[in-house]
Structure formats: structure tokens, C-alpha cells
C-alpha positions as CSV (number, residue, x, y, z in Angstrom):
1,X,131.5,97.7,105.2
2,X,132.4,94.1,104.7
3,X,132.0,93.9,108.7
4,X,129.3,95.4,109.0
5,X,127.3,93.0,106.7
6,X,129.1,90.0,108.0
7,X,127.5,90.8,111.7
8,X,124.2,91.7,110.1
9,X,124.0,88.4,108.3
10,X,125.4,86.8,111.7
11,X,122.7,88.4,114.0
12,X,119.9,87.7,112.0
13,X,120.8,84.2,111.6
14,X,121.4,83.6,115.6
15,X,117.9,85.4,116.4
16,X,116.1,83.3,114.2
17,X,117.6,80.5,116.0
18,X,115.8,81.9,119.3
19,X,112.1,82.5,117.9
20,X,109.7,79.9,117.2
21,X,106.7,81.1,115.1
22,X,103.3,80.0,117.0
23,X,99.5,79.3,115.3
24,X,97.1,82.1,116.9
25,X,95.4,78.8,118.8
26,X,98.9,77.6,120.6
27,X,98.8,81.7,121.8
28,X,96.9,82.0,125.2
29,X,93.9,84.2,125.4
30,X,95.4,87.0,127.5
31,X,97.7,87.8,125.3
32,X,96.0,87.8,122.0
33,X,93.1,89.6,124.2
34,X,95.8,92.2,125.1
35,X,96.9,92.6,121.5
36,X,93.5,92.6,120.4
37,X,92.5,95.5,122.7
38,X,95.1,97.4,122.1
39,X,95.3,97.3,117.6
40,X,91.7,96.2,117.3
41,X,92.4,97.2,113.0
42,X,95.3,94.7,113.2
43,X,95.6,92.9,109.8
44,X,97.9,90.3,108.9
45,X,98.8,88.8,112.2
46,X,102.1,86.4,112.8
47,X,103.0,84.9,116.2
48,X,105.9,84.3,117.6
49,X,107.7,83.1,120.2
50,X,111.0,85.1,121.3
51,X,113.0,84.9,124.7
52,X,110.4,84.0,126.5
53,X,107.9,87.1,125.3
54,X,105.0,86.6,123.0
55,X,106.1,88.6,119.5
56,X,103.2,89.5,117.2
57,X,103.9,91.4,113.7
58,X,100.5,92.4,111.9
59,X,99.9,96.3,109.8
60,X,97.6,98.7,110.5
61,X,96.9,100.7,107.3
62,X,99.9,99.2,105.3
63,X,102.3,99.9,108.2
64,X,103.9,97.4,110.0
65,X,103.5,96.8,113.7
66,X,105.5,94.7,116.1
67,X,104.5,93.4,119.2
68,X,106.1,92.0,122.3
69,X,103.7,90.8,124.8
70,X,104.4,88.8,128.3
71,X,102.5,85.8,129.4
72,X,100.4,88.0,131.6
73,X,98.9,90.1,128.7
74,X,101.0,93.3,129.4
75,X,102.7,95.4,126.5
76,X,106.6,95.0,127.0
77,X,107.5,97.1,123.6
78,X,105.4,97.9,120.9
79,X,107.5,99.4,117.0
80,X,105.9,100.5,114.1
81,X,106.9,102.0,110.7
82,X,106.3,105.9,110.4
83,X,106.0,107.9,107.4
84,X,109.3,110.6,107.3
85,X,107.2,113.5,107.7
86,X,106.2,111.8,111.5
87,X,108.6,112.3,112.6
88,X,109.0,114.6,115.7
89,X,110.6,118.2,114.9
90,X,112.4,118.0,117.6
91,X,113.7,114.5,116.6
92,X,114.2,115.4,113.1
93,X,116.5,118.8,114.4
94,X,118.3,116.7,116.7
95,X,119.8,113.9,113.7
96,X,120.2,117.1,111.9
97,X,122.8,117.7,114.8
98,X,124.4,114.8,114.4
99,X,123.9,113.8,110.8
100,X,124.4,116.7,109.0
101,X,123.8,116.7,105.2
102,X,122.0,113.2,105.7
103,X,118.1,112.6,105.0
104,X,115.6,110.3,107.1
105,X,114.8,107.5,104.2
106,X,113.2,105.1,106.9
107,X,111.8,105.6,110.3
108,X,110.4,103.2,113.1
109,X,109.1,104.2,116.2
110,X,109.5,102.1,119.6
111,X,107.5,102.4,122.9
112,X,109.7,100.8,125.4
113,X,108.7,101.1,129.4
114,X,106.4,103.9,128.8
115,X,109.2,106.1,126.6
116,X,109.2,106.8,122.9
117,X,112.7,106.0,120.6
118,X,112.3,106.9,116.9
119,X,115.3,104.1,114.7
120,X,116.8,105.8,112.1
121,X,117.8,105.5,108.6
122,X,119.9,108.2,107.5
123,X,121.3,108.3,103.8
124,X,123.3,110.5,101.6
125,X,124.2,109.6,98.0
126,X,127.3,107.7,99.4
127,X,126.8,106.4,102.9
128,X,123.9,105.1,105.0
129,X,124.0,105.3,109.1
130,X,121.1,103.6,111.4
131,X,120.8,105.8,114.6
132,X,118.3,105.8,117.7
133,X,117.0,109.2,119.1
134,X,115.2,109.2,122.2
135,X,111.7,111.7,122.1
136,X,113.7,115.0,123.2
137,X,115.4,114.8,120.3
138,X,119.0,113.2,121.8
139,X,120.7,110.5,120.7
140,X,120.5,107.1,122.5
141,X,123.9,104.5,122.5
142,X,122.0,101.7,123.2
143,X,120.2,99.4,121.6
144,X,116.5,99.4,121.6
């Protein structure tokens, strides 16, 4: 456990290192245009600047959106917060499979080259496991 948050606190120091938050005016046109067209109800909007893609976080009816963007204007990957009961069925049967006896406590949902991952939390009263499922309902060993 000690490891684990060790490398957490690691990895989210070296990938702060890599973004460089941006004013909305230093952003070119297509890709705020882009964003824009895409979440026109976008609220709360922060820029960023992250290996070499364009990364806007706004919300969207108190949920939190993430956006990565190329200097083109086209969508790279796009995550947002779900509610638990969005969750897919068939993505909610297949952590059952592998996380039996654990509930879904957080959920984010990632569009990433025109395929859907759901990131999940999974808790019991002891242990907490973080696991990506791809939209069939399998698991997915990568990172997303």
C-alpha cells in the first residue's frame, strides 16, 4: 500500500511537470472553436497545455469533463464523470466478474479513437481496486 501511494505521489508530481496551464486568449481559435462545438453548456473552463495536445477541464451540469484537443481542432480523447447507475449493464456484469463482492463508488468514462473505456473505482469495506473495462464489458490492461 505504501508503494502504491509512493508512485501515485510520484506520477502526479512528474505530470505536472509536463503541463503548462494556458489563458483561453494564448489558445488558438480552432481548438477552442472545436471544444466549443462539441460542449457548447461548458462551464468552468481551464487550459492546458500537455505533451503537445491542448487539455481543457470545464463541467457540464456539475460533472467534470476533460478534454484533449490537437492543434488542428480534432478531439484526441474526451473523459467525464458518470453517475454509478451509468454505467453500462454489460460493464457493470463484467467487474462483477472480476471484482466480486466489490461496489462501483466512482466512475469516469473515456472516448479514445472512436471506442468507449469506463475507469473504475471499486471498494469493499477493506480494500479499493481502480480497473478499466472496455464497452463489451472486458477488462482492458492498459492504461487509458
Amino acid at each position: 500500500m505504501i508503494y502504491k501511494l509512493i508512485l501515485s505521489a510520484c506520477l502526479l508530481t512528474s505530470a505536472g511537470a509536463y503541463a503548462q496551464n494556458l489563458k483561453a486568449k494564448n489558445v488558438p481559435s480552432i481548438v477552442i472553436n472545436s471544444m466549443n462545438k462539441a460542449f457548447p453548456k461548458a462551464e468552468k473552463v481551464e487550459w492546458e497545455m500537455e505533451n503537445g495536445l491542448f487539455n481543457a477541464e470545464f463541467e457540464i451540469n456539475r460533472r467534470e469533463h476533460e478534454l484533449w484537443i490537437n492543434n488542428r481542432g480534432a478531439i484526441v480523447k474526451h473523459k467525464q464523470d458518470l453517475r454509478t447507475d451509468q454505467l453500462p449493464e454489460v460493464v457493470r456484469n463484467g467487474a462483477k466478474k472480476y471484482f466480486a463482492g466489490y461496489r462501483v463508488d466512482e466512475v469516469e468514462k473515456i472516448e479514445l479513437a472512436q471506442r468507449f473505456y469506463y475507469k473504475l473505482c471499486l471498494k469493499t469495506f477493506t480494500d479499493e481496486e481502480h480497473a478499466v473495462f472496455d464497452q463489451e464489458g472486458k477488462r482492458v490492461n492498459k492504461r487509458i
